[in-house]
N, C-alpha and C positions, 0 to 999 in steps of 0.2 A: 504493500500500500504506500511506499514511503518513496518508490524510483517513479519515475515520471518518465514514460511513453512517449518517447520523441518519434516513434516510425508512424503513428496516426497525424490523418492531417490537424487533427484537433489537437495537440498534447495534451494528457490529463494523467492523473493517478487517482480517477475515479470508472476505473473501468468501464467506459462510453462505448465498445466498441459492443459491450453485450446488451445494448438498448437501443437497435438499430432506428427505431422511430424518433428518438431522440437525439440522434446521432445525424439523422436527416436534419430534424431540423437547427439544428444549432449549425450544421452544415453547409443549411440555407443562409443564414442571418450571416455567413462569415466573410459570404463577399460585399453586405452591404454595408458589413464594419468597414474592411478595407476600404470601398469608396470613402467614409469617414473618414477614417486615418488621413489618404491624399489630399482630402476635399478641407477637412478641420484640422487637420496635426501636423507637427514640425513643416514648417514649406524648404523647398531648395536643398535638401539636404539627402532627399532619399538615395539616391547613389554613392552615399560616401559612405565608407567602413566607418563604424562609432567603436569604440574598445567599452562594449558593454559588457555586465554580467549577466546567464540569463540558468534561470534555476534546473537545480536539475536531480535532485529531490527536497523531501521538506524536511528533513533531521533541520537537528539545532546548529552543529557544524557541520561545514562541505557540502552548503545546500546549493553552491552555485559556483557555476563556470565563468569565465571572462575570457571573451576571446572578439575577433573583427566581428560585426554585424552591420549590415546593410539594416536602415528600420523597417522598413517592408517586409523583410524576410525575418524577423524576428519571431519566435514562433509564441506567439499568447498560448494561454493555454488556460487549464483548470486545476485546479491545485487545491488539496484537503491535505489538512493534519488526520495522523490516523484517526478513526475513530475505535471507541469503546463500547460493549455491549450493557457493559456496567455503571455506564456516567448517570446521574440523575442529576435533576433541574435544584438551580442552587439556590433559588431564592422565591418569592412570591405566594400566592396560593396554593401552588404548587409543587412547592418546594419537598426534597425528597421523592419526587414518584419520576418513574424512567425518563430519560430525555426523549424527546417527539423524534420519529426516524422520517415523519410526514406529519405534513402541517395538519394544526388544528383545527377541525372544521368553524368553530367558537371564533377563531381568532382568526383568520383567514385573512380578511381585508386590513386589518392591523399590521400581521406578518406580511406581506406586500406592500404597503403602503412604506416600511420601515426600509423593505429591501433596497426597491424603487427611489426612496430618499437619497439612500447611501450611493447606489451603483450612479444618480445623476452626478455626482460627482468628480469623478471620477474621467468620462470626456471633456465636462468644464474647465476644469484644469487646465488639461490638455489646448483647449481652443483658447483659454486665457494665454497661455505662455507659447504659440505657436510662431510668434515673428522675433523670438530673442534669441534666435540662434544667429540672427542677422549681426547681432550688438554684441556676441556673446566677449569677455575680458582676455581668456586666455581661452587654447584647446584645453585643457584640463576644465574648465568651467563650461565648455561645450557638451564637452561627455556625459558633466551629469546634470544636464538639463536633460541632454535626451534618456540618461536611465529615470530619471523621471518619469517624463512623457511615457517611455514603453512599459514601465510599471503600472502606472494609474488605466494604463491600456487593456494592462492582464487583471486589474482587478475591478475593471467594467466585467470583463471576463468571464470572472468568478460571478459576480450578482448576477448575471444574465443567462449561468447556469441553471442556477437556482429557479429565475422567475422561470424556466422554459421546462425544469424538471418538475417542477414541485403545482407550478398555477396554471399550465392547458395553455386554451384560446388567451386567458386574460394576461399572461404572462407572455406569451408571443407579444401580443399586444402592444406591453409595456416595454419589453426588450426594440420592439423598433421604434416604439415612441424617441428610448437613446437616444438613436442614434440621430434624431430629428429636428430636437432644442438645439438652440446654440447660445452659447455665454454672450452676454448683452444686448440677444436679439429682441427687440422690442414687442416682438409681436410674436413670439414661442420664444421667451427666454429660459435659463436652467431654473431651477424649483427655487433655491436659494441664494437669497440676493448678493453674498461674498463673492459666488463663484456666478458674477455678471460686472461684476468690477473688474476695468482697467487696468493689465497688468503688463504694461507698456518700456518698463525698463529696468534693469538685473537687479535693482535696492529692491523694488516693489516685488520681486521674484523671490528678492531671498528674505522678506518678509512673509509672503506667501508661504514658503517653505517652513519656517518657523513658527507662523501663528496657524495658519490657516488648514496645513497638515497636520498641525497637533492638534486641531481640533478631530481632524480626522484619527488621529490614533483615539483619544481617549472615547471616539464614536465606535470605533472600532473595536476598544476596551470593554464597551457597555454590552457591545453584540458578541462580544466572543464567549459572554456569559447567555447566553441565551439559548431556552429550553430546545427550540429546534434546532437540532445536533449539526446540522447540514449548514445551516449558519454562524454556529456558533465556530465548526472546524475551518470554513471558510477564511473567516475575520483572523483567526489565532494566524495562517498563514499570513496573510495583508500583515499582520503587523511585521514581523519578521523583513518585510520589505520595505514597508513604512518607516524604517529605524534609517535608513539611507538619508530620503527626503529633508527631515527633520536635520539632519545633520550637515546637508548642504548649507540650508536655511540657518539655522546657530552659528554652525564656523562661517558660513560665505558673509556676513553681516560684519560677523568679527575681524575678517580679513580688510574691509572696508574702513571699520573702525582704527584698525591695527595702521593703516595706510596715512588717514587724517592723521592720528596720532604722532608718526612719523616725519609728516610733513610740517605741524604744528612744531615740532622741537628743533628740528632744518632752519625754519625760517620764524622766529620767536616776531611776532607780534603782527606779521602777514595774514592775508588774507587765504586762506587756503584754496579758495575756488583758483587764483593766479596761477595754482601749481597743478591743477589739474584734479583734485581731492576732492572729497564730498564733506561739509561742515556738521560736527558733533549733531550740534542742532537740528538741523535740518534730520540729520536718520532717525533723532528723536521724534521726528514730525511724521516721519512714516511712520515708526512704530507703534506711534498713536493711532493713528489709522489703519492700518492691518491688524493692530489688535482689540481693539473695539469692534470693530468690524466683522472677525474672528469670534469675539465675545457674545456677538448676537448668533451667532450657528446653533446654541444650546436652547433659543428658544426663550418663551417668558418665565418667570419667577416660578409661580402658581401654572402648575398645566392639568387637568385631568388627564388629557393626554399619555402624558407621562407618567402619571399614575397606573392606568389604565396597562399600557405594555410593561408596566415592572410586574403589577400585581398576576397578570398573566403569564409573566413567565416568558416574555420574547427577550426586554432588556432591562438590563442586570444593570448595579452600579460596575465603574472602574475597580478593579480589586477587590471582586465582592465577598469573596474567602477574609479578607481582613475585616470584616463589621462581623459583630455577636447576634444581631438579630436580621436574621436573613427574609425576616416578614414585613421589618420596617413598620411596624406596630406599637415599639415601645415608646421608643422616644422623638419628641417631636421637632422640627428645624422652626431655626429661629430666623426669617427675613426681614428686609428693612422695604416694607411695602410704599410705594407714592403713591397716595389717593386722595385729588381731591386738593391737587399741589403740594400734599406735605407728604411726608417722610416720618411711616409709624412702623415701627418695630414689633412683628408680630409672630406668636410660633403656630408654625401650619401643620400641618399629618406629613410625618415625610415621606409618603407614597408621592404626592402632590408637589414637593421640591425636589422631582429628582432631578431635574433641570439642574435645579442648583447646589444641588452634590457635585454631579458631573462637572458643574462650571467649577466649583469649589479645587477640585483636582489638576483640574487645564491649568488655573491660575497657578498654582504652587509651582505646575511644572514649568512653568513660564519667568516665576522670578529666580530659578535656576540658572534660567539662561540670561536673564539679565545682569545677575549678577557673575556670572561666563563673561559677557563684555564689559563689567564696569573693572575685572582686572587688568586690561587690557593698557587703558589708557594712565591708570595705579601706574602700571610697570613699566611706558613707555616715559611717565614723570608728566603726566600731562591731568590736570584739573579738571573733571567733567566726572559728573555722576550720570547715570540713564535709570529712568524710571518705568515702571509699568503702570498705565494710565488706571484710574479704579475703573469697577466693573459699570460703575454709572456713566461712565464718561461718552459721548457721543453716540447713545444707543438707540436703534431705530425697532427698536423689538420689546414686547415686554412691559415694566411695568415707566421704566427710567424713558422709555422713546418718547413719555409726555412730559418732559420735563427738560432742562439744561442744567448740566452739572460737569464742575470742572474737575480737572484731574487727578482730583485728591476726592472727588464724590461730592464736593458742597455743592447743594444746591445756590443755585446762581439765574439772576433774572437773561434774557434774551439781550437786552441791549448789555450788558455784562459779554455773554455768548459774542457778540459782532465786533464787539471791540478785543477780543482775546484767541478768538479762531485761527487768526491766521500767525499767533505764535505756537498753536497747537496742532493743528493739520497743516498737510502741505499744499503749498499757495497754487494758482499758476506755473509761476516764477518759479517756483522751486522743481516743479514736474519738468517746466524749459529746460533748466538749468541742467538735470540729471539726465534729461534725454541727450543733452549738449556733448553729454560723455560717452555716450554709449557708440563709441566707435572700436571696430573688432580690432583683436588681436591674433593673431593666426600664426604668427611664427614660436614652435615649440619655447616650453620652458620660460614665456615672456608674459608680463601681465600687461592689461591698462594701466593709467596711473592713478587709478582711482581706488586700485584696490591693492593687497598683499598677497604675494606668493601663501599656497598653503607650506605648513609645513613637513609635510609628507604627500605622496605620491598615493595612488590607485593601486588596490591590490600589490603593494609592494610594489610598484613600477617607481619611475626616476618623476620629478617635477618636470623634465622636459622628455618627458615620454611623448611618441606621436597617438595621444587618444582618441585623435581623428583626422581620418588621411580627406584631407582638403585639396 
């Protein structure tokens, strides 16, 4: 269960080749991915070898090769953590009785509705970051855009097994629906409004990568607990791949910081834009925005919603093995609700916040990483702290989207808000200025001057390794 069938045109290590109806029609949908792919993904690039890695089973270690690939020829596939005959559902009403090997007839429209969520994600991406290969700093920052890209590719993949194994007619359905939205299309755009935002140049990328993936792991996190087995073995893989992403996004931010930093000490009292640099400030202005942005993925405060999928047993909290009461019945969470303009501190049934558990988790792991670049410029002797903006701060979801509140949570009137916005979000001006940079690098081993060398190479290869033959 654990090697992965690379002689089918499909690759899976869910033995597809013994459910020949099924086998058709994912069969079917495969060429109308590919026009995707050409139509939405990477442009200009498909002839060039990338030094991707592409899996090739699912163990914890040695689950993946690295070698040239053309992205067309990449082979997606379908990929499950083993399963067990012995697993039970860990949490909700349910808790303790077998995990579902097939969906629950009770819950049907939920369990699709949650897949459907998840898998639109997943081409958005893809279609948001599809022209920064144009701008990209170095080849080594080429490469993992595109393992990016053909990752979020394999894990439409995956959800679109699911909807076409598990829901019939309405799961075809939903699986060509995919391929059909496009990120900012006004008139079919993706479900969630993060992934219809502008992600026009490599800061806003590896903001992306940071906030807007991590919202996807800890989505990920919630489904990998989840009583239907098939979903839950699905997500345990994505994550596994998911770890990459998040790590462009963390170090690639860092390297950019690492850069200003450098150049701030070079030329002490200069303007850094002179030298080619992106200013402290200014990635603090993206960071606010990517992750508020991000912030709102989790949804409102108060959801029955969310109640509703935990108590049933599709999604679990992050770590749901770490809490004592797996029914979420005892003890109850405490929010700081806005109704009414004001800001009243209230405790809800924590079926009902799970919203904001999960947000609760994202966050923490977020000032991990903040605090990851505030050593940066500590060590480089350079003055600047980075913050992460609070979870009220420019939110358009929930309970805070009726209100304005600044970066620290106070509520704050509108004309306050117009006179403060544009030291908090990025201007115009500042979106000019970043795109001003975004001129490629292509010769090995060389960065733009905006950013820093990493400090290690790809699967052990050299910093000027050729990770794509251009």
């Amino acid at each position: 269960m654990t090697a992965i069938d690379y002689s089918q045109k499909i690759p899976n290590n869910v033995n597809l080749s013994s459910d020949k109806r099924l086998q058709r029609a994912l069969e079917n949908w495969q060429p109308d991915y590919i026009d995707w792919w050409q139509s939405a993904g990477p442009t200009d690039f498909s002839q060039n070898d990338i030094y991707l890695r592409t899996a090739v089973s699912v163990e914890k270690d040695g689950w993946a090769h690295f070698d040239y690939v053309k992205m067309p020829d990449y082979r997606w596939g379908i990929f499950l953590e083993p399963g067990t005959s012995e697993r039970k559902i860990g949490f909700g009403d349910h808790a303790e009785e077998q995990a579902w090997q097939e969906v629950p007839g009770e819950y049907r429209n939920w369990l699709r509705r949650l897949i459907v969520t998840q898998a639109d994600t997943e081409p958005a991406s893809v279609e948001q970051q599809r022209l920064l290969g144009h701008s990209a700093p170095s080849l080594y920052d080429l490469r993992n855009l595109f393992q990016v890209n053909v990752e979020e590719g394999r894990h439409l993949w995956a959800m679109v097994y699911l909807l076409h194994s598990y829901f019939g007619r309405d799961g075809r359905e939903e699986a060509a629906e995919l391929l059909e939205r496009r990120s900012g299309n006004a008139d079919h755009p993706r479900i969630l409004g993060t992934f219809n935002e502008p992600c026009g140049d490599w800061l806003s990328f590896f903001c992306f990568t940071m906030f807007t993936d991590r919202d996807g792991k800890f989505q990920l996190l919630a489904l990998a607990e989840s009583g239907f087995d098939p979903l839950a073995r699905t997500c345990r893989f994505m994550l596994t791949e998911e770890a990459h992403h998040l790590f462009v996004g963390q170090t690639g931010i860092g390297r950019v910081i690492k850069r200003t930093s450098e150049v701030m000490v070079e030329n002490p009292g200069k303007d850094v834009r002179e030298y080619g640099a992106i200013p402290l400030d200014l990635i603090q202005r993206y960071i606010n925005f990517w992750a508020s942005s991000s912030t709102d993925l989790y949804g409102a405060e108060i959801s029955s919603n969310a109640a509703n999928f935990f108590r049933s047993g599709l999604k679990g909290r992050a770590y749901e093995t770490r809490y004592e009461d797996h029914q979420a019945l005892e003890v109850p969470y405490a929010v700081d609700r806005f109704i009414d303009g004001k800001l009243d501190r209230q405790e809800v049934p924590m079926r009902n916040a799970m919203n904001e558990v999960l947000r609760d988790e994202y966050i923490k792991d977020n000032l991990k990483g903040i605090n990851y670049w505030n050593r940066i410029p500590e060590k480089e002797g350079v003055e600047f702290e980075f913050h992460l903006p609070h979870r009220r701060f420019n939110r358009t979801i929930g309970d805070y989207a009726a209100g304005r509140f600044d970066l620290e949570g106070q509520l704050i009137d509108e004309a306050t808000w117009n006179s403060k916005v544009d030291e908090w979000l990025p201007t115009p001006e500042d979106y000019e200025f970043v795109k001003s940079l975004m001129i490629p690098e292509r010769e090995r081993g060389k960065f733009a001057s905006w950013i820093a060398a990493p400090p290690r190479g790809i699967n052990s290869q050299n910093i000027d390794f050729e990770y794509a033959k251009l």
